[in-house]
MIPA-265536 format. One record per residue (C-alpha): x, y, z. Coordinates in Angstrom, 3 decimals, padded with zeros to 6 digits. Layout:
+----------+----------+----------+
!       c1 !       c2 !       c3 !
+----------+----------+----------+
!        X !        Y !        Z !
...
+----------+----------+----------+
//
This chain:
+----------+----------+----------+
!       c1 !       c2 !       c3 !
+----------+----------+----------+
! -005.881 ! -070.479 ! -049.522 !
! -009.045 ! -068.886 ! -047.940 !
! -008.494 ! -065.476 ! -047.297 !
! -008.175 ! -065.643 ! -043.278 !
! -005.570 ! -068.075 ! -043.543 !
! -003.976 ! -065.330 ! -046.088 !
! -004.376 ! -063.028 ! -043.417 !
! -002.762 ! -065.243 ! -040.771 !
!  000.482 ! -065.231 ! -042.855 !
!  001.036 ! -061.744 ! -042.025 !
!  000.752 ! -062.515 ! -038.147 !
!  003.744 ! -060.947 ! -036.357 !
!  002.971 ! -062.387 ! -033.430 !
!  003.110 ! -066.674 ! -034.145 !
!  001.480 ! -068.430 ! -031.278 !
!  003.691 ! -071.155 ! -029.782 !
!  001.860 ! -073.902 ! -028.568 !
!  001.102 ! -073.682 ! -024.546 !
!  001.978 ! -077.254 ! -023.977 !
!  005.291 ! -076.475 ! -025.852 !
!  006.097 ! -073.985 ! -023.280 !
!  007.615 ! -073.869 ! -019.561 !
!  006.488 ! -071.366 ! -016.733 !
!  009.515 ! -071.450 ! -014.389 !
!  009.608 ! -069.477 ! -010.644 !
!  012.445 ! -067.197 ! -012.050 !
!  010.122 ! -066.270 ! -014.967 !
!  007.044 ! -065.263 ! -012.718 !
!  009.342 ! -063.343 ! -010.255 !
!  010.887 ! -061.052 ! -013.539 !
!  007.543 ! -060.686 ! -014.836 !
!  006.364 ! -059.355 ! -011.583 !
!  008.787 ! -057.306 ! -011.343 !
!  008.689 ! -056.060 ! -015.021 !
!  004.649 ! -055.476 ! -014.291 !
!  005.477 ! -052.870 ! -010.850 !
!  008.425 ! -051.342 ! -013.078 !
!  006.499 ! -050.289 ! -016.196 !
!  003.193 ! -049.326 ! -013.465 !
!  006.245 ! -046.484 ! -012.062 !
!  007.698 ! -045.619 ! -015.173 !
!  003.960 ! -044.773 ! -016.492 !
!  002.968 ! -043.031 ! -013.779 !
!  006.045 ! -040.727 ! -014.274 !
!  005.706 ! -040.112 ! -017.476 !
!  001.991 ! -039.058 ! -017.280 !
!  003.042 ! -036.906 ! -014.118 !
!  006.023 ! -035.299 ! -016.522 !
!  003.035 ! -034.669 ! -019.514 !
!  000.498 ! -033.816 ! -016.884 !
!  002.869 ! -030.932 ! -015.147 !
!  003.121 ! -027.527 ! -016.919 !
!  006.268 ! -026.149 ! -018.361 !
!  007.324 ! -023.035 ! -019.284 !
!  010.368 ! -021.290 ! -021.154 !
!  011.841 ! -017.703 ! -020.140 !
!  013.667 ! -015.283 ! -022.468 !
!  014.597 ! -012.031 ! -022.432 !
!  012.943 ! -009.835 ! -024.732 !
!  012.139 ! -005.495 ! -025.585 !
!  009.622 ! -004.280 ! -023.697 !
!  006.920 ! -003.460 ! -026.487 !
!  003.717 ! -003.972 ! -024.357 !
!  000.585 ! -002.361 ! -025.522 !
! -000.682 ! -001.548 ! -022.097 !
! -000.348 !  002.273 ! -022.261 !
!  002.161 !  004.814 ! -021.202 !
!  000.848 !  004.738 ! -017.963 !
!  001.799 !  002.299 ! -015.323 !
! -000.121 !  002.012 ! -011.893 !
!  001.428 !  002.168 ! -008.303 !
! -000.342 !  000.729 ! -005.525 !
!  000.626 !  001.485 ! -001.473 !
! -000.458 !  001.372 !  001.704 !
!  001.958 !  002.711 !  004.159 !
!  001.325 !  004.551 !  007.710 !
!  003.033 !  007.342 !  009.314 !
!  002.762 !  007.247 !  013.170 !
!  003.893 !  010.718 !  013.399 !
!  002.726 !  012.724 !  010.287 !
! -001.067 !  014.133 !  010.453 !
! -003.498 !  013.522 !  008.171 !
! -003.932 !  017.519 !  007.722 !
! -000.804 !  018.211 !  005.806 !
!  000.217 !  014.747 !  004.526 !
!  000.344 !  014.978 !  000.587 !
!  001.346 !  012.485 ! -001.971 !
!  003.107 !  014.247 ! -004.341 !
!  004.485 !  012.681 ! -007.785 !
!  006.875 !  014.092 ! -010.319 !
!  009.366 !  012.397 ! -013.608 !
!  012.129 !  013.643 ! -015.882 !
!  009.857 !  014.401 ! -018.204 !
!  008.901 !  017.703 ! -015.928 !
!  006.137 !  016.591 ! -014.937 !
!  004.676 !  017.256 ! -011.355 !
!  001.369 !  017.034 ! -008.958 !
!  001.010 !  017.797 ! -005.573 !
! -001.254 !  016.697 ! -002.968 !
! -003.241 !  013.894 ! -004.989 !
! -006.684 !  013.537 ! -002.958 !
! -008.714 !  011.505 ! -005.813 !
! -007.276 !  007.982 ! -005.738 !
! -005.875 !  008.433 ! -002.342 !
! -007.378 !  007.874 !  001.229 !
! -006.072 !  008.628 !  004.645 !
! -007.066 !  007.060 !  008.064 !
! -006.069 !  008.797 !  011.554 !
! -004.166 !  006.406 !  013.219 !
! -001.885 !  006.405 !  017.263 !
!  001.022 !  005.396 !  017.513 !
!  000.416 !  001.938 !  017.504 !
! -001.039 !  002.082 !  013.991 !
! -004.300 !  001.671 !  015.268 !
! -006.947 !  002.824 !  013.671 !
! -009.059 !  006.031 !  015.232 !
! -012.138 !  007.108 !  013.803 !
! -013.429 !  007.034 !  009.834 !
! -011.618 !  008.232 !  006.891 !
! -010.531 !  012.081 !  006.927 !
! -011.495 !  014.046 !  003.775 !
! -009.265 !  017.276 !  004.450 !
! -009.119 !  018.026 !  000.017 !
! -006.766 !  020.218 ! -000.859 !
! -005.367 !  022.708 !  001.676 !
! -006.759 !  026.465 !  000.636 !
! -004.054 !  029.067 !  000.049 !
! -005.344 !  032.357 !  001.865 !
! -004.775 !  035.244 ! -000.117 !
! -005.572 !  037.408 !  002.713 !
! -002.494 !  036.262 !  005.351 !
! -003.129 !  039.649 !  007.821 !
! -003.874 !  043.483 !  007.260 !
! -001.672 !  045.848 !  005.342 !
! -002.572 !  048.121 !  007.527 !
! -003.174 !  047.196 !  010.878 !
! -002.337 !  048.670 !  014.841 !
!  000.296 !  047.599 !  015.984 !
! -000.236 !  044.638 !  018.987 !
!  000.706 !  047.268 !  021.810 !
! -001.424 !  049.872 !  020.549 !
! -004.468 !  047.213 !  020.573 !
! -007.076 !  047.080 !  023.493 !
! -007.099 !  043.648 !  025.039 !
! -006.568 !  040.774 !  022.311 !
! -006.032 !  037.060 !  022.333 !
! -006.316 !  035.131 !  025.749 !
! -003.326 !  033.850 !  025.994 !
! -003.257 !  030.261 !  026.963 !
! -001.153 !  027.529 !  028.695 !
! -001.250 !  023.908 !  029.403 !
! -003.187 !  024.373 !  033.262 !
! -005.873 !  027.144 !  031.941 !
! -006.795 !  025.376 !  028.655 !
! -008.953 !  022.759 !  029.440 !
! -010.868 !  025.190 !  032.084 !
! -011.052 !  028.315 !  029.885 !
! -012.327 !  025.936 !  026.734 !
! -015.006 !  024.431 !  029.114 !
! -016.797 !  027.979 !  029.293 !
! -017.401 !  029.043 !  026.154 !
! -019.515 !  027.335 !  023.346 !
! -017.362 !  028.633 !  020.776 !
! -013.884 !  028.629 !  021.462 !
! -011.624 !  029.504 !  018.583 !
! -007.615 !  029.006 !  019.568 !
! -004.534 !  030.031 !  017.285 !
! -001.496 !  027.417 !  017.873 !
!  001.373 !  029.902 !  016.503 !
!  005.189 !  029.912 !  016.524 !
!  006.606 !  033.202 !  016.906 !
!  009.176 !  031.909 !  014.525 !
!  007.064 !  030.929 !  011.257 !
!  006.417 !  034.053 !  008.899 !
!  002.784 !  033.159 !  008.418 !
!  002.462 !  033.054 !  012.299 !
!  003.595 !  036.711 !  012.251 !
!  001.474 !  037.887 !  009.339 !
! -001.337 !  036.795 !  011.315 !
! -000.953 !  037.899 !  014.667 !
! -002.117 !  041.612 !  014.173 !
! -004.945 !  040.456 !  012.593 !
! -005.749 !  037.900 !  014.828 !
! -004.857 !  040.274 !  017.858 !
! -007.354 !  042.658 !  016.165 !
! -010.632 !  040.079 !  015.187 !
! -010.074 !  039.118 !  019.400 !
! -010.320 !  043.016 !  020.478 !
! -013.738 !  043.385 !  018.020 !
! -014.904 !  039.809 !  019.289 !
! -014.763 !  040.719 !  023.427 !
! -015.956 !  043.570 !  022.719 !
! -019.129 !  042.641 !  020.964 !
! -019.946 !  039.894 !  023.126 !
! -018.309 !  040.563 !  025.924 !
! -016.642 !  037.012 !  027.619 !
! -018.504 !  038.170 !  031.290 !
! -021.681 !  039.289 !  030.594 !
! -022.324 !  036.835 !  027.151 !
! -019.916 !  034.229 !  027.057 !
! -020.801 !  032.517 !  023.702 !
! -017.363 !  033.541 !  022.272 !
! -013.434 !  033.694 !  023.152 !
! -010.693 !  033.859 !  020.707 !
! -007.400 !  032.446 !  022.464 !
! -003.741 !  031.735 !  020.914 !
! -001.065 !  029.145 !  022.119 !
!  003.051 !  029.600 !  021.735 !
!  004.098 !  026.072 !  020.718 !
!  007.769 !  027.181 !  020.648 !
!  006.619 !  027.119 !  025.092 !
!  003.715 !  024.962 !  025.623 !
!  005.057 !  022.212 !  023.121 !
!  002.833 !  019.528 !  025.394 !
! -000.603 !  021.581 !  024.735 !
!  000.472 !  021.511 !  020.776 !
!  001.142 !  017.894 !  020.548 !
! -001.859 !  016.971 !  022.603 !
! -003.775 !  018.755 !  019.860 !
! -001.730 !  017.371 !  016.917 !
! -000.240 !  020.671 !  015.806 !
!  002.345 !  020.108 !  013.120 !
!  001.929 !  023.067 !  011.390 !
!  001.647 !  026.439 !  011.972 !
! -000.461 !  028.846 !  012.345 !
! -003.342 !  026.605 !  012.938 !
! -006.446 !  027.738 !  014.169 !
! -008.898 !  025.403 !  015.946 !
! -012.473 !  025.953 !  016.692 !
! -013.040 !  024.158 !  019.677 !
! -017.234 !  023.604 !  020.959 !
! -017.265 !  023.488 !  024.589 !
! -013.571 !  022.803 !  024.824 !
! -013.938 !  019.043 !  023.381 !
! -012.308 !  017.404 !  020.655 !
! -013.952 !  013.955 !  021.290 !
! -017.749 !  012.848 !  020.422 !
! -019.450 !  011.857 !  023.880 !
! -023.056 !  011.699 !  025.580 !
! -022.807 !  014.259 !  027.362 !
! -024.566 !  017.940 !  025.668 !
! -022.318 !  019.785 !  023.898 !
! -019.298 !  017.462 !  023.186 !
! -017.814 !  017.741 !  019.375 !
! -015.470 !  016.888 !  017.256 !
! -013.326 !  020.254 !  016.530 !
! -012.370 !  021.911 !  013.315 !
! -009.510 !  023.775 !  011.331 !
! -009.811 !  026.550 !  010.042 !
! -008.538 !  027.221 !  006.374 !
! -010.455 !  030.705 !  005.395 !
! -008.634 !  034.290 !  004.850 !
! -006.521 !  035.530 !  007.367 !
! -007.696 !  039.361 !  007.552 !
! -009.476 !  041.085 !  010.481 !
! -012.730 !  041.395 !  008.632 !
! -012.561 !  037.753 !  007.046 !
! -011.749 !  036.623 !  010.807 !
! -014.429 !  038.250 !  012.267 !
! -016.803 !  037.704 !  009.752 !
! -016.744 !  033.900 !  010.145 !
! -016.323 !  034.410 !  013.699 !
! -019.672 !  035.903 !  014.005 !
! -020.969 !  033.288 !  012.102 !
! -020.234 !  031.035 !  014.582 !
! -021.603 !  033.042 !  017.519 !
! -024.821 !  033.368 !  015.235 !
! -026.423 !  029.935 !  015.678 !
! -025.652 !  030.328 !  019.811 !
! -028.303 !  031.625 !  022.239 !
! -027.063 !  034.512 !  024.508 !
! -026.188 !  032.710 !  027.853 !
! -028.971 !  032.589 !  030.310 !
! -028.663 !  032.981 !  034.075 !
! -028.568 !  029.249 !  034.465 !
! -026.134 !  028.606 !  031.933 !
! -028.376 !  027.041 !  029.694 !
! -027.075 !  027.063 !  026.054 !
! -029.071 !  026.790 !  022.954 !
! -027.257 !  025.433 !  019.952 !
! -023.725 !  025.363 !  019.250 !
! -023.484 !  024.730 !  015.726 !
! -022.134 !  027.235 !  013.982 !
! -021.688 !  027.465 !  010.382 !
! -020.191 !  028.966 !  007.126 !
! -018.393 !  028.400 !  004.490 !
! -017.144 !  024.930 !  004.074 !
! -014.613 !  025.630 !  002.351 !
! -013.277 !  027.681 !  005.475 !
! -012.948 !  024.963 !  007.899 !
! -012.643 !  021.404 !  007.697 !
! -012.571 !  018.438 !  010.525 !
! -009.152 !  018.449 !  012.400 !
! -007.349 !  015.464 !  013.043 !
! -007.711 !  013.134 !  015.836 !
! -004.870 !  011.778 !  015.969 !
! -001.353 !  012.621 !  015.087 !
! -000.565 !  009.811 !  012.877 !
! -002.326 !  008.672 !  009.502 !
! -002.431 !  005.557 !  007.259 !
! -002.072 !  006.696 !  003.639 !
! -003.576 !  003.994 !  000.900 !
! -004.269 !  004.374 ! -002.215 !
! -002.962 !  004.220 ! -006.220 !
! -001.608 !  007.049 ! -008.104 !
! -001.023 !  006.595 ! -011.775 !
!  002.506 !  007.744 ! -013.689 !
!  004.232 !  007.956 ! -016.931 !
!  007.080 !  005.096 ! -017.656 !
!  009.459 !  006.946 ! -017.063 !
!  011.778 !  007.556 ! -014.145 !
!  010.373 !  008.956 ! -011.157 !
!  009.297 !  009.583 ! -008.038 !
!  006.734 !  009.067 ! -005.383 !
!  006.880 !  011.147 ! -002.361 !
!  004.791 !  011.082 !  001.079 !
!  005.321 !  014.674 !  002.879 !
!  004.163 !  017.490 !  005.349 !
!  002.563 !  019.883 !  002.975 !
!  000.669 !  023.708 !  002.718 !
!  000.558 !  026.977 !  001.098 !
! -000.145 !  028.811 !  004.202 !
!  001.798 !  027.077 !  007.031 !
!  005.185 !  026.774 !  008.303 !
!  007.042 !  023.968 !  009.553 !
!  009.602 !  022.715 !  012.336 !
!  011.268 !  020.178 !  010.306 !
!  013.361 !  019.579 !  013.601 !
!  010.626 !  017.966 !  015.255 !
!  009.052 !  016.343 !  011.918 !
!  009.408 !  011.993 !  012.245 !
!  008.898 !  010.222 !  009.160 !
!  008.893 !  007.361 !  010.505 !
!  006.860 !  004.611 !  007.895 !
!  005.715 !  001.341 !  007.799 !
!  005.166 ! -000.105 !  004.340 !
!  002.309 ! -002.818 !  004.146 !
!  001.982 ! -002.732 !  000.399 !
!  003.911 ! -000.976 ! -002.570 !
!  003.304 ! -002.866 ! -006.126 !
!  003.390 ! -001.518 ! -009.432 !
!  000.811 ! -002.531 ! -012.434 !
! -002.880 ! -003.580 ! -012.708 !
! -004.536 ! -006.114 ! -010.210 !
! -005.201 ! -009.151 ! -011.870 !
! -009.145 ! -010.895 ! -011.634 !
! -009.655 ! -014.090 ! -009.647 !
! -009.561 ! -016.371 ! -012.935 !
! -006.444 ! -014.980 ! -014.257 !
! -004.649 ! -014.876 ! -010.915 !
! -005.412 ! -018.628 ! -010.229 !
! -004.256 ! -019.187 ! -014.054 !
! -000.726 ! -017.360 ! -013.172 !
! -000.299 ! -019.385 ! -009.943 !
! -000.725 ! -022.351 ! -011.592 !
!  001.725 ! -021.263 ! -014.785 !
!  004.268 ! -019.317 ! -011.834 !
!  003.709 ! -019.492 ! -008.316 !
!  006.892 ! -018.601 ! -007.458 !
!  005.834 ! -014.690 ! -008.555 !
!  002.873 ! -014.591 ! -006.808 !
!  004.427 ! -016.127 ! -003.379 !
!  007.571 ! -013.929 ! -003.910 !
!  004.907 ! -010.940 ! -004.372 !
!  006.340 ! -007.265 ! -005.835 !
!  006.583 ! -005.174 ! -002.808 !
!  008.925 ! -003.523 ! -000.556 !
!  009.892 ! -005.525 !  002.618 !
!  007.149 ! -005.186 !  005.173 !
!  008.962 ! -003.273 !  007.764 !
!  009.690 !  000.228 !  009.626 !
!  011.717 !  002.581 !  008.532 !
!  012.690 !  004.399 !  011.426 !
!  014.098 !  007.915 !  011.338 !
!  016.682 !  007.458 !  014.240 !
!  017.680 !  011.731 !  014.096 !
!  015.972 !  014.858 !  013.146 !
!  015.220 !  016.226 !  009.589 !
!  015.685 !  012.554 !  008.331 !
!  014.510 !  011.477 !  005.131 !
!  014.069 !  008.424 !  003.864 !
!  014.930 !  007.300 !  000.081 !
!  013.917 !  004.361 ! -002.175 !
!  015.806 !  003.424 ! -004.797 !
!  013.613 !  000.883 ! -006.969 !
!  015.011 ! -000.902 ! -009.989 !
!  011.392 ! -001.939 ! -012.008 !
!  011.612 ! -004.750 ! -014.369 !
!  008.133 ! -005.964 ! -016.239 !
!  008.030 ! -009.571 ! -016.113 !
!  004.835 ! -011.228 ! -018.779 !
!  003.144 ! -014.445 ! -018.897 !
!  001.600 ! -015.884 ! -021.666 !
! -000.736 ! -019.106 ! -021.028 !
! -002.498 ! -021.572 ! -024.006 !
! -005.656 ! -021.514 ! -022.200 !
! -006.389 ! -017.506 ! -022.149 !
! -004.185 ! -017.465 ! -026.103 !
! -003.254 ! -014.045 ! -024.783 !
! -000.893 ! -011.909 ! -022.181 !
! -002.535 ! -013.412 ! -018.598 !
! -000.089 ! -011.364 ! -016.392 !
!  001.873 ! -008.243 ! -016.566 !
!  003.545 ! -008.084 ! -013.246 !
!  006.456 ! -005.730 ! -012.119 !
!  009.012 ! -007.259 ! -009.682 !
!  011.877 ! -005.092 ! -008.440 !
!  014.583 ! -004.700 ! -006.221 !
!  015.107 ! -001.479 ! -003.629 !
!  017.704 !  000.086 ! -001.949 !
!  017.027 !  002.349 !  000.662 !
!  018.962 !  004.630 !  002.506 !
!  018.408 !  007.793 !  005.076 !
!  019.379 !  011.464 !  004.423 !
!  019.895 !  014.221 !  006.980 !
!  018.745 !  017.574 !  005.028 !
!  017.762 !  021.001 !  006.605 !
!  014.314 !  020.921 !  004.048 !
!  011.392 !  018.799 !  004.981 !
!  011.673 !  015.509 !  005.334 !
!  009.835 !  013.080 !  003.122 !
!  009.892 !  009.872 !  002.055 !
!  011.170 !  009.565 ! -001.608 !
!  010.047 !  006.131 ! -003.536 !
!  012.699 !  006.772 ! -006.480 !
!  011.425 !  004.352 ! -009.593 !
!  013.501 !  003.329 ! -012.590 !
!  011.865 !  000.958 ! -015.397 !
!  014.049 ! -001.368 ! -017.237 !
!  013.516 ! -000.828 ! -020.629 !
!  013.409 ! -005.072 ! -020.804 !
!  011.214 ! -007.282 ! -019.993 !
!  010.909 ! -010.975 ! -019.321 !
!  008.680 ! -013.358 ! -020.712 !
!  007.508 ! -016.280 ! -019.348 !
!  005.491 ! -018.876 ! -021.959 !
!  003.764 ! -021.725 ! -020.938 !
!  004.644 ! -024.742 ! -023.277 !
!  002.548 ! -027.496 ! -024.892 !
!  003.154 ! -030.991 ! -023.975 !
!  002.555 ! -033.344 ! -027.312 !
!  000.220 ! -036.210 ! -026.571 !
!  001.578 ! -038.498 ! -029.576 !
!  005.378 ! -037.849 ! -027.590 !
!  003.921 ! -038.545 ! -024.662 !
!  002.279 ! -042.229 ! -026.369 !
!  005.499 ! -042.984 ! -028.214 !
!  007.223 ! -042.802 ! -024.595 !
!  004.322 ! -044.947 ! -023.294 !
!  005.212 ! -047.465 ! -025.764 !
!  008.834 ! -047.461 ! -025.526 !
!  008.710 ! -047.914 ! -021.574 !
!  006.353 ! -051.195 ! -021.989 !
!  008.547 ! -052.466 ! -024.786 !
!  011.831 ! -051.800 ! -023.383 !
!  010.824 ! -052.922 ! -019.996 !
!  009.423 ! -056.469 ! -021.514 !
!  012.656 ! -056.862 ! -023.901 !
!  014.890 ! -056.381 ! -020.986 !
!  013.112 ! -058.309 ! -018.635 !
!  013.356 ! -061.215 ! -021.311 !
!  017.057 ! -060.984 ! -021.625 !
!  017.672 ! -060.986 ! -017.903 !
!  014.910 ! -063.872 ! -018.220 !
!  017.127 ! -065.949 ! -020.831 !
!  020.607 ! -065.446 ! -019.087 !
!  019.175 ! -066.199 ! -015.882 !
!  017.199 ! -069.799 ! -017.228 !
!  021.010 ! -070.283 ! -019.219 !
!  022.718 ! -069.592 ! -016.306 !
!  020.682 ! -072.019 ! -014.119 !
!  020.670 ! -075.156 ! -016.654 !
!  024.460 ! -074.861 ! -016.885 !
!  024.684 ! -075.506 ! -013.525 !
!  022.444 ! -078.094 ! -013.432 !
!  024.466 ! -079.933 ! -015.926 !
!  027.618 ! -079.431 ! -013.776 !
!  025.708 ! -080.842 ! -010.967 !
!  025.451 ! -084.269 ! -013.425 !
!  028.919 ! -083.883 ! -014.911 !
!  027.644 ! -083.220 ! -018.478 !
!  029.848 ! -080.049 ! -018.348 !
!  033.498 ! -080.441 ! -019.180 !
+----------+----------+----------+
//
């Protein structure tokens, strides 16, 4: 034997001769059928190896990302001014920081959350050691003193003066008190250096919020005493000469610290002429003394503050060293627009974990976007979040692509008699779940290939067989061959 005929003996597949063969219409109608059937079945099986699959356990939180875990907001507070909102942070561990300014901004905002005017940098509040004279006249014994002022003289008594510094006090609040004398005292030595008649460049003037509660709100007082150095009365920037935006004042609270800065004011102002004419009204000092005052009595707080993992808490709040507050007349009213834990991912990884598990990313980690609405006074809102760390781990990065915290939150309103606040109370779990993306094989995925065109060929000649069986038996009844 040659050697291709010895390697025809080995043939699996023996030819039968084509003339010793039938096509039949039942035979082309399986086959056709068998054809579309093993088209489907392929398609499905390279959709099943095509899709990505993961697995999800349960494991010990052992992540190597630090002991430091990032939290993320954005929330605004239509009735809490950017002037004494702090963000304050604090953990078992003892741990506590007030008033974080460096990773946190603050917007003015109305009441419809609206935006007004740029970003306010107020820094931290200064603590006056000076809060009033140890030894000081008493008010009746001094000559003259603050012009007192209502809600139908403000606006026309501002209007005169270039400098026009006002105190907004309560005759309640201890600080308001310590100040007064002094106050009282710096306005006696002010008229009577330049006098309001005959020079005009200078009147010191107080407000009672506890009575003109519509003057204080117009100017956003929430705490007190505040003292606002008005320029021609203004507290808007417009065309006209001599509109400005007005300032706070943070510096000491003595007579000679108040009149000091006072006359530092008056300084830069030319002595009013007949006309009326006015120089320059831009007074200045120390910066630390004064600072921009709000313009509005709500503020937009956004920002990231970083804490230990640990339980703890996050809290938004009216806040100083040297004022008092009504907390019967404080609204925390919030609206959270964002509140995540952990790092933001980049653009390639964050397409990556959509594509391994979109559900996280369309569920999102954040508080329900909604008001909380403080319904009564000296309402406080609380948080209760339950944190739970939740990793994926993808074949095309061959490391961690996404360390996400989801969580759940209960919240709930307290009436206290302190100020309110809103509390974001945070508990980590100290488990974590994993999510791993899993390999598809590629010889399983040709071994099913194979077995769907085989199986679907060997059935479809069965069904073939019986059916050409089945139809020459009844043929041969037709003839009466078949008993």
């Amino acid at each position: 034997m040659t050697i291709p005929s010895k390697i025809k003996a080995v043939d699996f597949y023996r030819k039968i001769p084509r003339d010793l063969t039938e096509a039949t219409l039942s035979g082309a109608g399986l086959s056709i059928i068998a054809a579309f059937s093993m088209i489907l079945l392929f398609g499905m099986e390279l959709s099943n190896y095509l899709s990505v699959s993961t697995s999800t356990s349960i494991v010990v939180d052992r992540s190597k990302d630090g002991d430091f875990l990032r939290i993320d907001f954005n929330m605004s507070f239509p009735s809490l001014s950017c002037e004494f909102a702090s963000v304050d942070v604090s953990d078992v561990l003892g741990t506590n920081r007030f008033n974080i300014t460096k990773t946190v901004k603050k917007f003015p905002i109305d009441p419809k959350l609206n935006q007004i005017g740029p970003q306010f940098h107020p820094g931290p509040v200064p603590i006056p050691i000076s809060h009033g004279d140890e030894d000081h006249d008493s008010v009746e014994e001094l000559n003259g003193g603050a012009f007192a002022l209502t809600e139908e003289n403000f606006d026309r008594v501002a209007a005169r003066f270039p400098i026009f510094v006002v105190n907004f006090y309560a005759p309640w609040c201890f600080y308001s008190n310590r100040l007064s004398p002094s106050w009282e005292k710096a306005a006696t030595i002010m008229a009577e250096r330049y006098d309001p008649e005959t020079d005009g460049r200078i009147l010191l003037g107080k407000v009672d919020c506890t009575v003109h509660q519509i003057l204080c709100r117009k100017h956003h007082i929430q705490g007190y005493p505040s003292i606002r150095i008005f320029r021609k009365g203004h507290d808007i920037r417009g065309e006209e000469h001599g509109h400005h935006d007005h300032e706070s004042y943070y510096g000491e609270r003595d007579t000679n610290s108040l009149v000091t800065a006072m006359e530092s004011l008056v300084a830069p102002v030319a002595r009013l002429a007949l006309d009326g004419g006015i120089n320059n009204t831009s007074g200045t000092f120390n910066a630390s003394m004064k600072r921009p005052a709000p313009r509005a009595g709500g503020c937009r707080i956004e920002g990231f503050v970083k804490v230990k993992k640990v339980p703890g808490n996050l809290m938004i709040s009216a806040h100083s060293g040297s004022h008092s507050f009504d907390v019967s007349t404080m609204n925390m009213t919030h609206y959270v627009s964002d509140f995540s834990f952990g790092r933001r991912l980049p653009l390639n990884k964050l397409k990556e974990v959509m594509r391994l598990t979109p559900q996280l990313v369309s569920q999102g980690d954040h508080l329900p976007v909604k008001v909380y609405v403080s319904e009564h006074e000296n309402i406080t809102h609380e948080h209760y979040l339950q944190v739970v760390k939740t990793e994926v781990l993808s074949t095309k990065f061959h490391e961690s692509v996404l360390e996400t915290y989801d969580y759940t939150v209960h919240s709930n309103v307290v009436q206290t008699q302190t100020i309110p606040t809103a509390k974001f109370h945070y508990e980590l779990s100290p488990m974590q779940v994993l999510v791993k993306e899993t390999p598809k094989s590629f010889s399983h995925f040709i071994t099913n290939v194979c077995a769907i065109i085989g199986g679907v060929f060997t059935v479809a000649g069965i069904m073939d067989s019986m059916l050409h069986g089945a139809m020459r038996m009844m043929k041969k009844v037709e003839l009466g061959k078949q008993f």
